[in-house]
C-alpha positions in Angstrom: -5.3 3.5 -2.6 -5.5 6.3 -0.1 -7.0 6.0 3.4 -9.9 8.2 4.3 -7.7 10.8 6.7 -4.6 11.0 4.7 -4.4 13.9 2.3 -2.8 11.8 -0.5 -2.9 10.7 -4.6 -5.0 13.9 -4.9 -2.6 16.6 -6.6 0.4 14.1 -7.7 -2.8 12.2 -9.7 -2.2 14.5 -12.7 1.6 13.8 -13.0 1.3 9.8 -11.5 1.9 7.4 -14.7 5.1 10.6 -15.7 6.5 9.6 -12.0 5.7 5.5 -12.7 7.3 5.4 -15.7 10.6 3.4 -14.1 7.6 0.8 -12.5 7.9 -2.6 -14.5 4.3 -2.7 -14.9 4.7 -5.5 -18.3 6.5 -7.5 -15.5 3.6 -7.2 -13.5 1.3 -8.6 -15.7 3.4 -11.7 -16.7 4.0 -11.9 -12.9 0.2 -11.9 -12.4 -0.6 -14.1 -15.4 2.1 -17.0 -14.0 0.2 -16.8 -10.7 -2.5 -17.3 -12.1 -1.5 -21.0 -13.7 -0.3 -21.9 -10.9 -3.3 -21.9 -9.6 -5.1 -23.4 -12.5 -7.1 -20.2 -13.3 -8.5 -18.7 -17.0 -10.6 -16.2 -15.8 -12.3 -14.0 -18.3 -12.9 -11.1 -16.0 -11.3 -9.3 -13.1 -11.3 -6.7 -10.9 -8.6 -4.4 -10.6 -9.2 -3.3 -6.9 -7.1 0.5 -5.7 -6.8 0.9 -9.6 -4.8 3.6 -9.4 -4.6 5.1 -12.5 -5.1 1.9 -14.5 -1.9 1.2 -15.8 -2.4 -2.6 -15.1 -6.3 -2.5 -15.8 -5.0 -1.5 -19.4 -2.2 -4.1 -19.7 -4.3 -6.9 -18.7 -7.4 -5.7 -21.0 -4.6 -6.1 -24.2 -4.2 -9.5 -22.9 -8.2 -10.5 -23.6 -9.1 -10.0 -19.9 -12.6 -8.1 -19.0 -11.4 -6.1 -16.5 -12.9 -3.6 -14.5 -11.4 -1.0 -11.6 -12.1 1.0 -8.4 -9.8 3.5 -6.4 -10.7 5.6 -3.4 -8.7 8.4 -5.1 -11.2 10.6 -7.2 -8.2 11.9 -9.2 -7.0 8.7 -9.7 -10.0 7.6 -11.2 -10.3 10.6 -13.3 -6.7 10.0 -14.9 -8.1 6.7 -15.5 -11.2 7.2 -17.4 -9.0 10.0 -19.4 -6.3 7.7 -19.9 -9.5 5.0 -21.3 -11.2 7.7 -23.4 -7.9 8.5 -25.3 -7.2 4.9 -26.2 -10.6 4.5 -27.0 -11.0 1.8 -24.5 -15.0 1.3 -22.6 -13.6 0.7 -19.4 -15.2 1.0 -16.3 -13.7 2.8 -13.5 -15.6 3.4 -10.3 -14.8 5.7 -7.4 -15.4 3.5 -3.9 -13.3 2.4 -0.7 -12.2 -1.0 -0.9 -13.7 -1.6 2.7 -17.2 -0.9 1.3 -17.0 -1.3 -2.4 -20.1 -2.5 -4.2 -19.6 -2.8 -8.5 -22.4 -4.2 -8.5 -21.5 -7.7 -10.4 -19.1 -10.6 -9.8 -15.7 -11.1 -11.3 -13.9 -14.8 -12.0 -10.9 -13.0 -10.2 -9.7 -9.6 -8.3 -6.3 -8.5 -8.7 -4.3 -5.9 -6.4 -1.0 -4.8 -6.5 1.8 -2.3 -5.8 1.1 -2.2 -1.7 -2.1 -0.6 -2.0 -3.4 -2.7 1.1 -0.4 -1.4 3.0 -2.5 1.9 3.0 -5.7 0.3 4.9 -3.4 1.1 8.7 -6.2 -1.0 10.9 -6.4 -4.7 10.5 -10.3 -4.6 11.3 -10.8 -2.5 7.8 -8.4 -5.0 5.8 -10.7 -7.9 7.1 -13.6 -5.5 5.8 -12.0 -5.0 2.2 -11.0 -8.7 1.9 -14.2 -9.8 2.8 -16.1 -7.3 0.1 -13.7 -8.7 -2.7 -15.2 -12.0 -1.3 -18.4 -10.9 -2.3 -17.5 -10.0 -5.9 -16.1 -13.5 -6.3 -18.1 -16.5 -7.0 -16.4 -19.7 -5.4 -13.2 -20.9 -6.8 -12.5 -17.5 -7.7 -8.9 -16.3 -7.7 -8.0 -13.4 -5.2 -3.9 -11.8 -5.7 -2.3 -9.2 -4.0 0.9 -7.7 -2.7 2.2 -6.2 0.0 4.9 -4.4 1.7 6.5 -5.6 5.1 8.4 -4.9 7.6 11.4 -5.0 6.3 10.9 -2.3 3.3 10.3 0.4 5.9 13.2 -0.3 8.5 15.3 -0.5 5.8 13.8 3.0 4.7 13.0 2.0 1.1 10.3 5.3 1.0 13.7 7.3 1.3 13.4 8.3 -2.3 14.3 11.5 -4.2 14.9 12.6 -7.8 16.0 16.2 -8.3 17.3 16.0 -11.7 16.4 19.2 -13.5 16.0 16.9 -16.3 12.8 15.3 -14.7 8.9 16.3 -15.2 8.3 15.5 -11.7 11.1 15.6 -9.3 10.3 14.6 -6.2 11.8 14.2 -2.1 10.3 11.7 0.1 11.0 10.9 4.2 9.6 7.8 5.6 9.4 8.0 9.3 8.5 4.0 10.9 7.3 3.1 14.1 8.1 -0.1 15.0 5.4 -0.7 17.8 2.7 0.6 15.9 4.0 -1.0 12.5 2.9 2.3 10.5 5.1 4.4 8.1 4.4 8.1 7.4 5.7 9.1 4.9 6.2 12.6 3.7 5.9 13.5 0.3 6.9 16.6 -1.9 6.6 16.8 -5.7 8.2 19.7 -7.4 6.5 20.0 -11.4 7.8 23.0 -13.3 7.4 25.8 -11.1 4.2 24.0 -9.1 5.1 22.7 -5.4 3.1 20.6 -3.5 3.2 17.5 -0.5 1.5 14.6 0.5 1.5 12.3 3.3 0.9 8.8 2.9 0.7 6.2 5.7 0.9 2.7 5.6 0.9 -0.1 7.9 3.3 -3.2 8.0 1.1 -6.7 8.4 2.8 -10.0 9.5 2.2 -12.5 6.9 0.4 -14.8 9.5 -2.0 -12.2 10.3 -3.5 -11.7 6.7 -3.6 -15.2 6.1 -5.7 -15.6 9.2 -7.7 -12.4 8.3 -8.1 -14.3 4.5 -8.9 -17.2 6.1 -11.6 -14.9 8.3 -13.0 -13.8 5.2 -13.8 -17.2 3.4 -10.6 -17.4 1.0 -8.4 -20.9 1.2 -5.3 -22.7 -0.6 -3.4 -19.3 0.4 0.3 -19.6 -1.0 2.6 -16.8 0.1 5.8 -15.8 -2.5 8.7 -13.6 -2.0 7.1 -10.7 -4.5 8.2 -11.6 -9.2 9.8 -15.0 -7.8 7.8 -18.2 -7.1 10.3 -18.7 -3.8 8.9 -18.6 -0.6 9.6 -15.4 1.5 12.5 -15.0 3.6 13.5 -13.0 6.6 14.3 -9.7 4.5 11.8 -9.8 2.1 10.5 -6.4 1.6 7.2 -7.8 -0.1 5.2 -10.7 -0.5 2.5 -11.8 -3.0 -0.5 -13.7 -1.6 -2.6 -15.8 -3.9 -6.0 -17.5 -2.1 -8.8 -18.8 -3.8 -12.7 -18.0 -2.9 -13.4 -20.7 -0.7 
């Protein structure tokens, strides 16, 4: 998910799933189903929230979910309804900010992965957009999402490139961190046949304490924090976590 004043997942939307192709998005849905018995859940439906895409939306529908997606990127979103119309698959993909998101419906659990909260920079609109995937869950729903810390960005783990002439997209990224402020900008350029564009992306680094107590804030209990595919708890350099909290 993009934040409101960052120019980003506009152009590269077209070219996203070519550049995600290396992302272990089956693992991610086993990793996502286990989490979910250990927590005793079967839910029927779910809500995919900073979709993206829907790579994962997909994954999990061919697993018998209901599931159901937003993204604050309007070229996500389009990819993703093209991406459902050429499978044939009626699924609903809605363009809203996960601060203020309203589909309209309640879900037996909400889903959100690959550090898309990392993009909401100010701990006041997190609370907001845990609090309004509160509202789409009745009580006892399941609520599970990662996120990137500290650790990822002083180690510089945006400091990505792939120039291979052999590549669809090849790409150069710079993160630059800033320790007191916790945020990463990160610089972005894509490079697609003869077609050259940027983007910059910024996220913010939350200490695990702090989001439990802003989950807590927003009415979500029996929070379990794991070092991110693994069901061990996280250690000093972790570079991300999953959090799994149930609608209190």
């Amino acid at each position: 998910m993009s934040h409101p004043e960052v120019t980003s997942f506009t152009e590269i939307a077209e070219f996203y799933d070519d550049l995600m192709k290396p992302v272990p998005y089956r693992m991610w849905t086993s990793y996502y189903l286990l989490l979910l018995s250990m927590q005793g859940q079967k839910p029927k439906s779910v809500l995919d929230a900073c979709c993206g895409t829907g790579t994962l939306t997909h994954m999990l529908t061919h697993e018998g979910l209901e599931v159901e997606g937003f993204d604050l990127s309007e070229s996500m979103i389009r990819q993703a309804r093209l991406k459902a119309e050429r499978r044939k698959l009626p699924l609903r993909f809605e363009v809203a900010n996960a601060c203020t998101v309203d589909m309209g419906r309640q879900y037996d659990a909400a889903l959100c992965f690959f550090d898309s909260f990392n993009n909401i920079t100010d701990p006041q609109d997190l609370l907001k957009a845990f609090k309004r995937i509160a509202a789409h869950l009745p009580p006892g729903g399941s609520f599970i999402f990662d996120l990137n810390l500290a650790y990822a960005f002083e180690q510089k783990m945006f400091n990505q490139q792939d120039m291979s002439k052999s590549s669809k997209v090849r790409y150069r990224w710079r993160g630059d961190y800033d320790p007191r402020t916790c945020i990463i900008q990160v610089n972005m350029q894509f490079w697609v046949g003869e077609q050259h564009f940027t983007e910059t992306h910024n996220q913010r680094a939350y200490e695990i304490e702090e989001v439990v107590d802003l989950l807590d804030e927003a009415g979500f209990q029996d929070i379990r924090v794991f070092e991110s595919y693994t069901l061990n708890p996280p250690r000093e350099k972790s570079d991300r976590v999953h959090f799994i909290s149930i609608r209190g």
